[in-house]
Each structure stands twice: as structure tokens, then as C-alpha cells.
TORPA-4810 file (N, C-alpha, C, O; in nm, 3 decimals):
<nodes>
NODE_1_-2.376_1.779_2.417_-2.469_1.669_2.388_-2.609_1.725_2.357_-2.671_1.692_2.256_X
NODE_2_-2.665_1.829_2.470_-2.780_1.855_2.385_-2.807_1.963_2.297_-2.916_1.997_2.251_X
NODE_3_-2.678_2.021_2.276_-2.665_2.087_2.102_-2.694_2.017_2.022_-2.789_2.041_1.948_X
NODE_4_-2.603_1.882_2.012_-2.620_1.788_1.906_-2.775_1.737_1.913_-2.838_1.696_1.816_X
NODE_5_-2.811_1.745_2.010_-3.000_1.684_2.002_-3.054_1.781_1.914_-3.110_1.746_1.810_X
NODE_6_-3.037_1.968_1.966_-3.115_2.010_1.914_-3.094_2.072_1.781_-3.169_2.156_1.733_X
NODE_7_-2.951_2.011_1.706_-2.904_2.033_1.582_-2.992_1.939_1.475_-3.032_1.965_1.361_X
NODE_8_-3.007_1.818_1.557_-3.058_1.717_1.464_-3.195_1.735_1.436_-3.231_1.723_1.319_X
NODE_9_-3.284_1.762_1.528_-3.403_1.842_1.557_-3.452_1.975_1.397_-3.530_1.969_1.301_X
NODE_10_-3.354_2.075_1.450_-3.336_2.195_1.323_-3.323_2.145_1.214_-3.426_2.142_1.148_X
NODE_11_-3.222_2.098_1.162_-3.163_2.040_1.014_-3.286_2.004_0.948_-3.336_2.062_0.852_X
NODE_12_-3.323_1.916_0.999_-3.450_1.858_0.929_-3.562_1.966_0.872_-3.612_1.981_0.760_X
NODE_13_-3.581_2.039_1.003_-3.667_2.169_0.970_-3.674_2.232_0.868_-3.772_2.256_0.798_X
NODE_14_-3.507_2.279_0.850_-3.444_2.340_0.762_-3.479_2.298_0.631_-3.534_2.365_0.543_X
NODE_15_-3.448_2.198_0.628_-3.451_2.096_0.478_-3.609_2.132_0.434_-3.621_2.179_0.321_X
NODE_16_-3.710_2.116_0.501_-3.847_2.067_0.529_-3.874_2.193_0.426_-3.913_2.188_0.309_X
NODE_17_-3.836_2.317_0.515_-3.847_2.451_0.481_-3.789_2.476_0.324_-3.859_2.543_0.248_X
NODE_18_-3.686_2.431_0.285_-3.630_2.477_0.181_-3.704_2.393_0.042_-3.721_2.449_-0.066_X
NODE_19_-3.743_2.248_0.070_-3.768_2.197_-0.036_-3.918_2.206_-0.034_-3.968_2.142_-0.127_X
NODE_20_-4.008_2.268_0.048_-4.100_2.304_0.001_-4.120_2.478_-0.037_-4.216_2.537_-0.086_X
NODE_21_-3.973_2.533_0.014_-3.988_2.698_-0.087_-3.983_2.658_-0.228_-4.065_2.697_-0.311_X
NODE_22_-3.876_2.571_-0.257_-3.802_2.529_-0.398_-3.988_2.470_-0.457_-4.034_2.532_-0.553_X
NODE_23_-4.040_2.403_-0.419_-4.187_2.316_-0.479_-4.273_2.464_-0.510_-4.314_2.484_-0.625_X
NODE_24_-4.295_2.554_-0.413_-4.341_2.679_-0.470_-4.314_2.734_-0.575_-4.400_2.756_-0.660_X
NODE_25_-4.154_2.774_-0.591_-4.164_2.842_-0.672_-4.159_2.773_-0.801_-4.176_2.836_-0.905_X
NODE_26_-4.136_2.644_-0.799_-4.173_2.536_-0.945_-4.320_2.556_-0.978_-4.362_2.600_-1.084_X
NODE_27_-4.397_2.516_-0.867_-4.564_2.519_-0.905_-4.584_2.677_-0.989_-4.628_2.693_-1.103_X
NODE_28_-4.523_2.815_-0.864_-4.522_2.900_-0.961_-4.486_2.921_-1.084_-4.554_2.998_-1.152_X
NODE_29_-4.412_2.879_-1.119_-4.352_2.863_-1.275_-4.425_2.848_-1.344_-4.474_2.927_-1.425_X
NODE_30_-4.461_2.676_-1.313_-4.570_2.593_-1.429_-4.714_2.684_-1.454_-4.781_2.692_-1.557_X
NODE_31_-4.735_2.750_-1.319_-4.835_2.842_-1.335_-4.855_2.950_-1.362_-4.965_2.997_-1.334_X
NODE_32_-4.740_3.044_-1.438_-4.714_3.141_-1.511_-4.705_3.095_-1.654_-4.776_3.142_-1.743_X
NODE_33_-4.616_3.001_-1.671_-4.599_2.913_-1.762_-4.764_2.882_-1.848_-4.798_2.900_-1.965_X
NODE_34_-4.818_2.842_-1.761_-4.989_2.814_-1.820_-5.095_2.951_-1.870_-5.189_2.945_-1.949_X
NODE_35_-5.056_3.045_-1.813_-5.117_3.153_-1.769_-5.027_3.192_-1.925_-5.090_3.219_-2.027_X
NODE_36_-4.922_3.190_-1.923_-4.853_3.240_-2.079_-4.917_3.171_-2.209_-4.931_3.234_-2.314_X
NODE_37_-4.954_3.045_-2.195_-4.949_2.988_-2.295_-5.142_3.038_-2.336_-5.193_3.052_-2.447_X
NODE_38_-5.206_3.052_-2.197_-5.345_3.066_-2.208_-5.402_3.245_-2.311_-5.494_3.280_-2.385_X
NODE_39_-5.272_3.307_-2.249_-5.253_3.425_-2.305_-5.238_3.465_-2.449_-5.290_3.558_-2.511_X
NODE_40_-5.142_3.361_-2.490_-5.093_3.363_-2.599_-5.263_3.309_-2.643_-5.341_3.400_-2.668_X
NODE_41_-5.311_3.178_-2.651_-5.413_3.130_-2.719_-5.502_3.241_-2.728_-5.560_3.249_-2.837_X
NODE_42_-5.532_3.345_-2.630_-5.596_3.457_-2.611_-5.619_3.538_-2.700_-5.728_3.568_-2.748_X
NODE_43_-5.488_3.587_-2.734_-5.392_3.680_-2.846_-5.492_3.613_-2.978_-5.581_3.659_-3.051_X
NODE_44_-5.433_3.498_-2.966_-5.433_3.424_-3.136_-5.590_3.436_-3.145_-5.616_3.500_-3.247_X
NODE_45_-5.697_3.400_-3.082_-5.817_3.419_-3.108_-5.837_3.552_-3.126_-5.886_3.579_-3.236_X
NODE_46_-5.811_3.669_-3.036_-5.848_3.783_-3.050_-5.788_3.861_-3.206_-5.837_3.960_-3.261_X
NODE_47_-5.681_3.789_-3.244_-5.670_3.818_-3.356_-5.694_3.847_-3.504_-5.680_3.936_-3.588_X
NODE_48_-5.764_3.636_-3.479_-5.816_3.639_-3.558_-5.973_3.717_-3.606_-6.002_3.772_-3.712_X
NODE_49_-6.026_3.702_-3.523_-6.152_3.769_-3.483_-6.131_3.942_-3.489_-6.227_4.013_-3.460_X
NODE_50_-6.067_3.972_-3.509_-5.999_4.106_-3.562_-5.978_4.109_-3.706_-5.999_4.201_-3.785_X
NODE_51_-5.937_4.000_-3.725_-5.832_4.005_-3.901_-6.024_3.991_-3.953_-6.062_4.084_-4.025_X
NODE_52_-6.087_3.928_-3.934_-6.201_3.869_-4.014_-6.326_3.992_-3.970_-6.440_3.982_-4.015_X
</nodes>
């Protein structure tokens, strides 16, 4: 009986834990993701400003 208390207790934890690793590494994404695209715009200016 108080396994089952302190199973129900954990689980949740667990969950708590996992779907805010999973939200990290999304935010990380979007924020590599941005960081790529800022890069790229980077590129393209430094380019041009090269070509001219």
C-alpha cells in the first residue's frame, strides 16, 4: 500500500521531468534554428558588401 502511495507520488515527477527535457530541447532547436537563419542573413549581407 505505501509503494503504491509512493509510485503515484514519482510518476508524476517523472512525467514533469521528461516533458520539460523534451520543451528544452524544442526551445533549443527553434534557437539554433534562428541563430541559422540570422547567420545565413549574415552571409548574404557580407556578401554582398564584398561583391560591390
Amino acid at each position: 500500500m505505501e509503494m503504491l502511495r509512493q509510485l503515484r507520488l514519482v510518476i508524476p515527477f517523472q512525467l514533469m521531468l521528461l516533458i520539460f527535457m523534451i520543451w528544452e530541447m524544442i526551445l533549443v532547436l527553434l534557437f539554433l534554428i534562428k541563430l541559422g537563419m540570422l547567420g545565413k542573413l549574415l552571409i548574404g549581407i557580407m556578401l554582398s558588401i564584398g561583391v560591390d
